[in-house]
Backbone as numpy.savetxt, mean C-alpha at the origin, in Angstrom:
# Nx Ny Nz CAx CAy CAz Cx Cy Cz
37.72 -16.97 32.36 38.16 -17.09 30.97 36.99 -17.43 30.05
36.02 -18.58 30.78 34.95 -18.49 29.39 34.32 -17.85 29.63
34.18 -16.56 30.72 33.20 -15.68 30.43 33.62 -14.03 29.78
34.96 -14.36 29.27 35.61 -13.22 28.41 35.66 -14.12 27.14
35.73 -15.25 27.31 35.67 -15.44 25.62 34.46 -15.48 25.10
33.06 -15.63 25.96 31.55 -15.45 25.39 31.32 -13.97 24.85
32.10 -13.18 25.74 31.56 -11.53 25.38 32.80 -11.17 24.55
33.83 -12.05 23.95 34.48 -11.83 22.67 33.88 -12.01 21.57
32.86 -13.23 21.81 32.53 -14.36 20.61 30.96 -13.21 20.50
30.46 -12.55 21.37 29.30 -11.44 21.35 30.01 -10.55 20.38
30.98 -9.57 21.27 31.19 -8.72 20.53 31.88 -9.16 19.19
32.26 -10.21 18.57 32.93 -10.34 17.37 31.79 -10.54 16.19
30.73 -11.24 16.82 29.36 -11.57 16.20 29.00 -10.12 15.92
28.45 -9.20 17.10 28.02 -8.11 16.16 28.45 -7.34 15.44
30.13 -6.92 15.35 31.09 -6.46 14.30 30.32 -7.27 12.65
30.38 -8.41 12.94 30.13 -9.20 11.96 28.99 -8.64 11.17
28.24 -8.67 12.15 26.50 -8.07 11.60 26.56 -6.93 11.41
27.45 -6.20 11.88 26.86 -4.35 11.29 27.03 -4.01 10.06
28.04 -4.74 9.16 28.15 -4.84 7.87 27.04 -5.09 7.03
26.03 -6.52 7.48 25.30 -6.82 7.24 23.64 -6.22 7.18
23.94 -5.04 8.15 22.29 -4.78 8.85 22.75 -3.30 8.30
24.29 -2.49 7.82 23.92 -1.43 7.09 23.71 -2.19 5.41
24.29 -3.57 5.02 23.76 -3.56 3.47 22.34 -3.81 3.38
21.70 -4.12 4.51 20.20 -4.54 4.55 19.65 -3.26 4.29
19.84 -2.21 5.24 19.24 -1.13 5.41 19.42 -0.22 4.03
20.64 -0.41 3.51 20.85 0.35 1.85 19.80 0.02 1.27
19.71 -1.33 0.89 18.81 -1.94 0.60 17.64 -1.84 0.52
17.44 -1.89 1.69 15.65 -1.54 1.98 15.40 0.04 1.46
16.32 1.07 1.68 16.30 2.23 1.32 15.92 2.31 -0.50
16.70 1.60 -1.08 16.70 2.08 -2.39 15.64 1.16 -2.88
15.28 0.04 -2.60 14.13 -0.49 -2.67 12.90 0.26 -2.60
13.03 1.13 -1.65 11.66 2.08 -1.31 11.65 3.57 -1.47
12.62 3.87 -1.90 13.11 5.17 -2.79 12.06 5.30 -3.98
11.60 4.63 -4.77 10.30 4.98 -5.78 8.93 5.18 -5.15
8.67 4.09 -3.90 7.53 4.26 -3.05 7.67 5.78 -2.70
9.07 5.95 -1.90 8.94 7.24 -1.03 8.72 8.63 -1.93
9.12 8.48 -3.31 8.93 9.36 -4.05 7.53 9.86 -4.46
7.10 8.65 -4.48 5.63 8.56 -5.28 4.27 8.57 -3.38
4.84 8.38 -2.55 4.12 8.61 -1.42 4.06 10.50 -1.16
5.54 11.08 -1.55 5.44 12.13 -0.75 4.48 13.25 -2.06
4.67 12.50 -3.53 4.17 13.26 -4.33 2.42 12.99 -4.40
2.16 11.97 -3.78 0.25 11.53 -3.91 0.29 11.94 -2.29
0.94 12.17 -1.30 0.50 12.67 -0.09 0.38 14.18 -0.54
1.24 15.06 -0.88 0.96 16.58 -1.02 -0.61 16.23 -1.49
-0.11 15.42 -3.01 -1.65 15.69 -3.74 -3.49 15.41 -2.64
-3.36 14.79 -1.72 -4.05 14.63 -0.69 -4.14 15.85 0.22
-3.20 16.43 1.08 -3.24 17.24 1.33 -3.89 18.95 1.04
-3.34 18.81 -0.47 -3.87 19.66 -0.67 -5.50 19.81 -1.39
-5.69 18.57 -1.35 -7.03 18.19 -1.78 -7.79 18.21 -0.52
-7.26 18.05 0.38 -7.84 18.11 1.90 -8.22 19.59 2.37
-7.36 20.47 2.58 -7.61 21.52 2.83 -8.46 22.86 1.95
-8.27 22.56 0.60 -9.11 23.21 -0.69 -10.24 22.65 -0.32
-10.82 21.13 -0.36 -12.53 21.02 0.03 -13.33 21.00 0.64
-12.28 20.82 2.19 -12.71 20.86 3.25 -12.44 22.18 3.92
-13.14 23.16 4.58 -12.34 24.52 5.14 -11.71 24.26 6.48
-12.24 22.95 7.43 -12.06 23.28 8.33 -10.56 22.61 8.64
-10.63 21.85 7.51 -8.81 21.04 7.70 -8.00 21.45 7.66
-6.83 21.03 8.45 -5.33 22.19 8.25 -3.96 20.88 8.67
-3.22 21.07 8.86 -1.85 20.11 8.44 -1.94 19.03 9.87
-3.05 19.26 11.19 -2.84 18.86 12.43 -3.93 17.36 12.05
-4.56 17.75 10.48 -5.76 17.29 10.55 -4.76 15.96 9.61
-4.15 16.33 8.82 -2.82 15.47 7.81 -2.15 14.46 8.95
-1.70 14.98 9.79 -0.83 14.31 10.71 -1.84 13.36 11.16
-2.41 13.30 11.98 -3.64 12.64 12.58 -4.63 11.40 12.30
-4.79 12.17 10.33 -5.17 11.21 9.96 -4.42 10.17 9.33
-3.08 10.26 8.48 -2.47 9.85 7.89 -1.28 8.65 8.97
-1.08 9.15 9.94 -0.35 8.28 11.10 -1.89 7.20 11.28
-2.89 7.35 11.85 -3.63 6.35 12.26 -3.94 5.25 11.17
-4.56 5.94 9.85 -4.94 5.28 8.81 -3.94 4.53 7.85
-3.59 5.40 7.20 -2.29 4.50 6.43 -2.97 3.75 5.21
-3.84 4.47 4.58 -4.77 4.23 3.61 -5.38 5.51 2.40
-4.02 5.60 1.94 -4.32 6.30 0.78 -5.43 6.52 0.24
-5.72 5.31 -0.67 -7.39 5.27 -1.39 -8.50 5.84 -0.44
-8.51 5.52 0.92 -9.38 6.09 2.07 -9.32 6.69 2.24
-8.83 7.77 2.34 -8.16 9.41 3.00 -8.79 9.71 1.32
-7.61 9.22 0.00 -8.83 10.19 -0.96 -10.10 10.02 -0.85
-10.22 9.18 -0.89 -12.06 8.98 -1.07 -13.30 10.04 0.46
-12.22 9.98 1.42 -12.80 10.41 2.56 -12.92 12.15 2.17
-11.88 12.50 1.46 -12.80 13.83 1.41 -13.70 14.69 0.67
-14.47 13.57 -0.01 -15.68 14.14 -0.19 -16.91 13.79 0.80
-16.06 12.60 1.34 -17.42 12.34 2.29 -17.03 13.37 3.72
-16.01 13.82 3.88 -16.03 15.12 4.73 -16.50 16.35 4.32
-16.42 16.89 3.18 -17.17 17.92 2.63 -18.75 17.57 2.41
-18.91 16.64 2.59 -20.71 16.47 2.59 -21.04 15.18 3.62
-20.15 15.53 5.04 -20.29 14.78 5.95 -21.89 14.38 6.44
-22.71 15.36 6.13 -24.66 15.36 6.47 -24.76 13.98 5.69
-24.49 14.10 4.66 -25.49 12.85 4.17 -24.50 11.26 3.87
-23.55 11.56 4.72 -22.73 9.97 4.86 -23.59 9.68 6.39
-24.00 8.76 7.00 -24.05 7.85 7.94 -22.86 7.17 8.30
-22.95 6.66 9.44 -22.05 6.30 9.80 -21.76 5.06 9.79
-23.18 4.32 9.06 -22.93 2.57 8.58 -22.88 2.62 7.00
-23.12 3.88 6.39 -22.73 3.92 5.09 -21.15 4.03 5.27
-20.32 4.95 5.65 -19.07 4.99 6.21 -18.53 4.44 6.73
-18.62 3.38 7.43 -17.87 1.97 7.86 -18.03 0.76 6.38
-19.37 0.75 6.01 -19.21 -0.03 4.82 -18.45 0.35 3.56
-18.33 1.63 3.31 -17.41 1.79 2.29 -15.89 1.73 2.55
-15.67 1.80 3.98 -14.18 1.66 4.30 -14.20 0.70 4.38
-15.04 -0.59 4.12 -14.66 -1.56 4.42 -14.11 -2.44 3.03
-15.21 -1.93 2.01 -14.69 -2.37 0.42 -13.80 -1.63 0.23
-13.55 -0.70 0.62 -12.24 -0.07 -0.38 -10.82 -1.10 0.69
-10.75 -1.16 1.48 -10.09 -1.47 2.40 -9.84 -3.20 2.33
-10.52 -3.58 1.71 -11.45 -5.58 1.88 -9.76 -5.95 1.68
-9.35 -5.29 0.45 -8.10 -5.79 -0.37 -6.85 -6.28 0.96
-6.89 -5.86 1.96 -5.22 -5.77 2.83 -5.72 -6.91 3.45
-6.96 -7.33 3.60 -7.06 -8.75 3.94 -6.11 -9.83 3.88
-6.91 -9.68 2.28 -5.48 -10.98 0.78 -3.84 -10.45 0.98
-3.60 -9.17 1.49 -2.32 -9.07 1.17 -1.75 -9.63 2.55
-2.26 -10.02 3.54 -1.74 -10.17 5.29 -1.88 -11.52 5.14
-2.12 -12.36 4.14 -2.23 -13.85 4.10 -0.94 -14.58 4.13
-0.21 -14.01 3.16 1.27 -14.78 2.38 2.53 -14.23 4.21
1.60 -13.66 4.78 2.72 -12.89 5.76 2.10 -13.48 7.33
1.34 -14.44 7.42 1.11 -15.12 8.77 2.06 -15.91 9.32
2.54 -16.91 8.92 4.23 -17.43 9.13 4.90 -16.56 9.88
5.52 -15.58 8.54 6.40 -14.61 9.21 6.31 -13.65 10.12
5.07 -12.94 10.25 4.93 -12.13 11.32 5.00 -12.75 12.64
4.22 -13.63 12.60 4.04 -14.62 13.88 5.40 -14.62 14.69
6.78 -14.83 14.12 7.93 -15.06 14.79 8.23 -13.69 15.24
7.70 -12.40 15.06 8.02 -10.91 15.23 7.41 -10.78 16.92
8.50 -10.08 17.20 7.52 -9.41 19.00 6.23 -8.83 18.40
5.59 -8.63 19.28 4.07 -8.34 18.94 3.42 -6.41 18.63
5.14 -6.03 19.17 4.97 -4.60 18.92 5.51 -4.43 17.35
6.38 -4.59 16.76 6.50 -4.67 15.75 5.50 -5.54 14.75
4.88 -6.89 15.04 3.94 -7.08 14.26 2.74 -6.38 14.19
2.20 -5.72 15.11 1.39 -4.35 15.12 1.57 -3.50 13.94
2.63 -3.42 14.30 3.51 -1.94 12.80 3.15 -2.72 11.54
4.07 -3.67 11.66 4.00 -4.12 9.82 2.29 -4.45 9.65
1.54 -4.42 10.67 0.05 -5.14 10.44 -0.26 -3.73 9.82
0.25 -2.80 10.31 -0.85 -1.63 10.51 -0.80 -1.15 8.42
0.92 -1.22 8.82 1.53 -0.42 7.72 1.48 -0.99 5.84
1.14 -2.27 6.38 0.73 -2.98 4.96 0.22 -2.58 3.63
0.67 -1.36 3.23 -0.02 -0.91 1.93 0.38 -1.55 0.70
0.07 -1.08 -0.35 -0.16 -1.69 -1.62 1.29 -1.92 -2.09
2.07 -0.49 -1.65 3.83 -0.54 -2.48 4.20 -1.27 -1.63
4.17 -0.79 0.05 4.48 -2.08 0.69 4.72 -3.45 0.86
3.44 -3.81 0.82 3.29 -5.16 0.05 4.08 -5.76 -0.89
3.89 -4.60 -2.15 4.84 -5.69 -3.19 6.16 -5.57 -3.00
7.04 -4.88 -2.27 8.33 -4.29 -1.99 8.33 -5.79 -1.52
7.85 -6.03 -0.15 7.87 -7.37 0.96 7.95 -9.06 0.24
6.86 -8.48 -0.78 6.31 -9.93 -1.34 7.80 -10.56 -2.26
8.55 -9.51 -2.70 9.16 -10.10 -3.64 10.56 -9.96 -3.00
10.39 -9.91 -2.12 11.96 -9.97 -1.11 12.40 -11.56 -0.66
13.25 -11.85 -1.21 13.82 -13.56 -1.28 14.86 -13.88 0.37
14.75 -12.58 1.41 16.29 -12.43 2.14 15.20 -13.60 3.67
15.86 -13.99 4.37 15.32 -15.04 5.72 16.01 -14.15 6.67
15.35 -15.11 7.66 15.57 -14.69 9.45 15.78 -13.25 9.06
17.01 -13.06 10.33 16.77 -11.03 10.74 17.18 -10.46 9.33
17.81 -10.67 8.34 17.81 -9.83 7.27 16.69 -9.38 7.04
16.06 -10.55 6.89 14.19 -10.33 6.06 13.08 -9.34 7.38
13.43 -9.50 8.24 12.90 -8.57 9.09 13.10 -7.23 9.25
14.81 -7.13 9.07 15.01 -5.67 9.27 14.28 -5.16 8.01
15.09 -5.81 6.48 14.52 -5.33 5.46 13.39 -4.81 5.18
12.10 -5.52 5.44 10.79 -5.06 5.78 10.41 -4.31 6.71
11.32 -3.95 7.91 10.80 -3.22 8.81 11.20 -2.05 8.44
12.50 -1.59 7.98 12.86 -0.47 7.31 12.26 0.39 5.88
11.49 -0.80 5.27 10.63 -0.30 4.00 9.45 0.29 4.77
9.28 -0.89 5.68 7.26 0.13 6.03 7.74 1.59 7.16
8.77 1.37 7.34 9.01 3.01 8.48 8.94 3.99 7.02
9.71 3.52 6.39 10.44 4.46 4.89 8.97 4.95 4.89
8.12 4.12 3.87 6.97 4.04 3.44 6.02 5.15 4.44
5.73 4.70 5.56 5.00 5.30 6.54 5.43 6.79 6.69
6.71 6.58 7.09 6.74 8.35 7.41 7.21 9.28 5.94
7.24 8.80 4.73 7.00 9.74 3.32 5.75 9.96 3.47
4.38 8.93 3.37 3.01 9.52 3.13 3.07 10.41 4.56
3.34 10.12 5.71 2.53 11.50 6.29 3.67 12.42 6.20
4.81 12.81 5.88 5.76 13.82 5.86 4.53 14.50 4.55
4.44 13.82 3.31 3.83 14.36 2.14 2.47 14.83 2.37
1.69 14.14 3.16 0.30 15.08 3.75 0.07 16.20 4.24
1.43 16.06 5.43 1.52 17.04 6.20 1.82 18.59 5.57
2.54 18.14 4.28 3.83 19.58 3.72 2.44 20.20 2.29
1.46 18.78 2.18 1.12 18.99 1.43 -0.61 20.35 1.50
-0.58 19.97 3.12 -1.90 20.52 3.96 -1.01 21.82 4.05
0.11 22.05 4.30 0.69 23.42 4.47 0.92 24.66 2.85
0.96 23.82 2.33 1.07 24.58 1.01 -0.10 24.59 0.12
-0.98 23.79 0.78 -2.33 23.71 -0.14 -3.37 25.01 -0.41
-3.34 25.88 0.88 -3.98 26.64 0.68 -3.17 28.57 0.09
-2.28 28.08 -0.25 -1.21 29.50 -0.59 -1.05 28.72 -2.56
-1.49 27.87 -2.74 -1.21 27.61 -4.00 -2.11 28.90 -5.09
-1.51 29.33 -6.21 -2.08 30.67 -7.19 -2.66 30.10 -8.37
-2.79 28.71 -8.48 -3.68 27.82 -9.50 -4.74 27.04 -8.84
-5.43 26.30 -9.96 -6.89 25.69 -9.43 -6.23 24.18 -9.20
-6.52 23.30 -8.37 -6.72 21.94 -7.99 -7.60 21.10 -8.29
-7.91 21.43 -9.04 -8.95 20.63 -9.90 -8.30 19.27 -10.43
-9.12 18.29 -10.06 -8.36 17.05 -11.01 -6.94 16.37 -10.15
-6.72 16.63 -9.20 -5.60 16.82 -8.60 -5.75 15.09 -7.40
-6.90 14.50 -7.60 -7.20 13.49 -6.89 -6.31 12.25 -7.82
-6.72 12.64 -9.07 -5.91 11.55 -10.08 -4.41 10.74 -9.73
-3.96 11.43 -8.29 -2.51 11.09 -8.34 -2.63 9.40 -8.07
-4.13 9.11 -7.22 -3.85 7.72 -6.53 -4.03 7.22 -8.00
-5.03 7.32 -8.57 -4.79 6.62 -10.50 -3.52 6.15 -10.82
-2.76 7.82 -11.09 -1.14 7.64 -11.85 -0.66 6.60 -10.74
-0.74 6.81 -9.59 0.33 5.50 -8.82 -0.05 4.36 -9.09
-1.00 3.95 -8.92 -1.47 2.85 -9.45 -1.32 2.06 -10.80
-1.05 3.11 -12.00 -0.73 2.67 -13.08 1.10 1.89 -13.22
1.44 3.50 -12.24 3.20 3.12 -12.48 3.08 1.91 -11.60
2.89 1.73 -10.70 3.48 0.51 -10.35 2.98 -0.79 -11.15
1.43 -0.96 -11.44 1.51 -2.15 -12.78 2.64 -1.78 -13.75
2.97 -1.15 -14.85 3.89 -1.22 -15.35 5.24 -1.74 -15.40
5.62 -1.09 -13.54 6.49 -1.46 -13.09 6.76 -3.39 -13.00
5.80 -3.72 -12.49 5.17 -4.93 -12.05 4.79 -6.00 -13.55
4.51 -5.18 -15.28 4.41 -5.85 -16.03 5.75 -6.22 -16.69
6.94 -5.51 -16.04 7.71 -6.13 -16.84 8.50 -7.81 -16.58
8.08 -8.02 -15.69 8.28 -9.79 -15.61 6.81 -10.10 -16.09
7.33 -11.12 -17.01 6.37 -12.27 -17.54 5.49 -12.49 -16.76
6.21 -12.90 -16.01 4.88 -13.40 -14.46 3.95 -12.73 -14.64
3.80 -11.74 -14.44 2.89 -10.43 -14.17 1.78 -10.15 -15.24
2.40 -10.52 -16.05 1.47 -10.01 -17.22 0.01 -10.73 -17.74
-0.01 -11.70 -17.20 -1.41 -12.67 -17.51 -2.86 -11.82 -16.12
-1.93 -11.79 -15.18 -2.65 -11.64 -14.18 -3.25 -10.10 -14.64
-1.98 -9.23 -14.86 -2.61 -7.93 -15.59 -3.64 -7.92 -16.57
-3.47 -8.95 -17.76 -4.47 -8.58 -18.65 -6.06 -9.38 -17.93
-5.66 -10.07 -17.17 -7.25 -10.88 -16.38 -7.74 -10.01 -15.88
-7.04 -8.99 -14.82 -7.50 -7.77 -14.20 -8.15 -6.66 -15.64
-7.30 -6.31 -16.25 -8.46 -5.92 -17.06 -9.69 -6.21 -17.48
-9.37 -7.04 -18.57 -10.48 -7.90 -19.33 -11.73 -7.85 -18.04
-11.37 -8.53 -16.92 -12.71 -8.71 -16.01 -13.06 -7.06 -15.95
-12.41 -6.21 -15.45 -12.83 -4.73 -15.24 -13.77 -4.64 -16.60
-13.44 -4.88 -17.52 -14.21 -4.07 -18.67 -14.83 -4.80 -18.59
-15.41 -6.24 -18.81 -16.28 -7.09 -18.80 -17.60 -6.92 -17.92
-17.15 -5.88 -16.88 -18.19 -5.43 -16.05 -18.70 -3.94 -15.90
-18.00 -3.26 -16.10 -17.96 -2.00 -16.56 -18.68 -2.22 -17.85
-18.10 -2.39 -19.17 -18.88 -1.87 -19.83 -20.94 -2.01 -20.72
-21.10 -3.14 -19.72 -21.92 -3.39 -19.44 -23.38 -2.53 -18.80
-22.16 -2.02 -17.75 -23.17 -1.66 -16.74 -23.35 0.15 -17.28
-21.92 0.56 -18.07 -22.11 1.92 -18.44 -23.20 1.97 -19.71
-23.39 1.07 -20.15 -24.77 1.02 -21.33 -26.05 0.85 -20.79
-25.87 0.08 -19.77 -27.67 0.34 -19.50 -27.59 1.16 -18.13
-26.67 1.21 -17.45 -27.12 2.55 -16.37 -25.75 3.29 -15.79
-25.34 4.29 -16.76 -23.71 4.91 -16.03 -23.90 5.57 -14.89
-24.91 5.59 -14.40 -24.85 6.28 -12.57 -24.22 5.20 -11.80
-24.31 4.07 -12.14 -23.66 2.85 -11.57 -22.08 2.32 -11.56
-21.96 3.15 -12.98 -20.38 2.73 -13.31 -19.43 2.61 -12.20
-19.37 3.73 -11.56 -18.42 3.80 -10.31 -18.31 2.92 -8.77
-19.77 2.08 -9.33 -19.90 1.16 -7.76 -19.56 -0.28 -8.56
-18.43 -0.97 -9.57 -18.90 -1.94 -10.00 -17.10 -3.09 -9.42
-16.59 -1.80 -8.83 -15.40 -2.44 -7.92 -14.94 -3.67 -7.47
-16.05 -4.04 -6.74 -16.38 -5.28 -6.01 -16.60 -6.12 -7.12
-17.42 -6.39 -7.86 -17.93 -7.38 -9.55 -16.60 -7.72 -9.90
-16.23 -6.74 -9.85 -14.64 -6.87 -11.31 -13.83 -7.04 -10.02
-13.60 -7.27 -8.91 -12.07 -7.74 -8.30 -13.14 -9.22 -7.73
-14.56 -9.68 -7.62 -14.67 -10.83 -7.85 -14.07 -11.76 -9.18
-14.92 -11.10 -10.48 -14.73 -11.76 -11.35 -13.16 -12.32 -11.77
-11.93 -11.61 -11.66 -11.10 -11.58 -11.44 -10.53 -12.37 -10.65
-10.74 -12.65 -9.59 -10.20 -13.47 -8.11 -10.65 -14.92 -8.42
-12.43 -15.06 -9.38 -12.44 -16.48 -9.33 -11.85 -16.75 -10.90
-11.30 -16.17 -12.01 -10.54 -16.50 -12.94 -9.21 -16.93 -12.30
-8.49 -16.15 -11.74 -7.09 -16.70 -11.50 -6.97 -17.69 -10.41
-8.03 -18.35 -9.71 -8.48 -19.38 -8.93 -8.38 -20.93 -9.52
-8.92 -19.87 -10.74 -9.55 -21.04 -11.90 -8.37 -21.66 -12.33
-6.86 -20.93 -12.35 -5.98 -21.04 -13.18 -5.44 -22.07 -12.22
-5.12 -22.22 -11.01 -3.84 -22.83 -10.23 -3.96 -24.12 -10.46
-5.34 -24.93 -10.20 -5.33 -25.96 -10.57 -4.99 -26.49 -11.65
-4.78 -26.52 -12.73 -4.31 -26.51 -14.10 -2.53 -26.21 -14.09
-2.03 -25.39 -13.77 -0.69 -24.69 -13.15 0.19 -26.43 -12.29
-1.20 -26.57 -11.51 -0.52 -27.06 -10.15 -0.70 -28.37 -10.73
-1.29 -29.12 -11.29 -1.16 -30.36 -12.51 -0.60 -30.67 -13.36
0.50 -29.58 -13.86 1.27 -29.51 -15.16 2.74 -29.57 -14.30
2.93 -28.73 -12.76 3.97 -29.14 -12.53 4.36 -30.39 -11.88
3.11 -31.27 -11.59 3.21 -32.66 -10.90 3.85 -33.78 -11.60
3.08 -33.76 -13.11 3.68 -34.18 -13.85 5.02 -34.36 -14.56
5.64 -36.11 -14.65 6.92 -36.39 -14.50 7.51 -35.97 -16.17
């Protein structure tokens, strides 16, 4: 008898939860429904930027790279250094993947706690899969225990398999396109913009936005007056200058709320 009422009190428990783990999964879906939109439309744009500059790339080359990496900004940036693979090195090429890349550092910080309680195959995944929409999808998710797990685990699959579905479709149609591709790298830009936008409309957001500017130009335009061959390496300056302003801020923040 109590071992039919344990596998009642089982099976009544997970009735309970399937309600729960399909509103999670809605959830996580429509949550990542703008990512997946905006992944499969900057993956084509990759793709087909892949195969137009490079001749020897084709959709096996999309799959391949886009499953291992999981780094947008890297994959664009990588194909010019594949079309003029001679004069990258291969410690110039580890160091630039390493600044463009530095950023997923800061974002795997706020998520040591929580991963930690994950089996180690799944914390693999979410380690791997950590991108930028990712991230903020995760960061601003308020749900605990297995809600908050599935939730996140279902955004970074979402997430993950739009960019390489969009690489892949995008390496297949890239080379049958009857217009020029010119300019066509800009998509990681536009994403980048929509989601600040997205991101300025809470208050919150908006100080940190205009600091991120202000420092960008503060260094930029500097450097485009006395030497614009430089302009494009000044990345690193302006996400320092930036990082020790809003550093600057907490203490001040964190003194005002102590106070009775």
């Amino acid at each position: 008898m109590i071992e039919l009422h344990h596998g009642r009190g089982e099976r009544d428990a997970s009735v309970a939860a399937s309600p729960l783990l399909r509103r999670t999964l809605r959830e996580a879906l429509l949550a990542a429904t703008p990512v997946i939109l905006g992944y499969l439309t900057m993956g084509m744009a990759f793709g087909v930027l892949l195969v137009t500059t490079v001749p020897e790339a084709n959709g096996w080359w999309c799959l391949g790279f886009s499953a291992a990496a999981l780094s947008g900004s890297m994959q664009f940036a990588s194909v010019e250094m594949l079309a003029n693979a001679t004069t990258y090195s291969l410690l110039v090429t580890a160091a630039l993947a390493l600044l463009i890349n530095i950023r997923y550092c800061v974002y795997g910080l706020p998520f040591l706690t929580l991963f930690r309680s994950y089996p180690w195959p799944l914390r693999l995944f979410l380690i791997q899969n950590l991108s930028d929409e990712t991230y903020a999808i995760m960061a601003s998710s308020k749900r605990t225990g297995r809600e908050q797990c599935v939730f996140i685990t279902a955004v970074a699959a979402l997430d993950y398999s739009s960019w390489i579905a969009g690489t892949v479709l995008g390496a297949l149609v890239g080379r049958h396109l009857p217009f020029s591709t010119e300019g066509i790298d800009f998509a990681m830009v536009a994403l980048f913009v929509v989601i600040l936008v997205d991101l300025c409309r809470e208050k919150v957001n908006r100080m940190p936005a205009v600091i991120g500017g202000l420092s960008t130009l503060l260094v930029i335009l500097p450097v485009m007056l006395l030497s614009p061959r430089l302009a494009n390496k000044t990345l690193l300056a302006a996400m320092a200058l930036m990082t020790a302003v809003l550093l600057c801020q907490r203490p001040g923040k964190a003194s005002k709320e102590t106070q009775p």
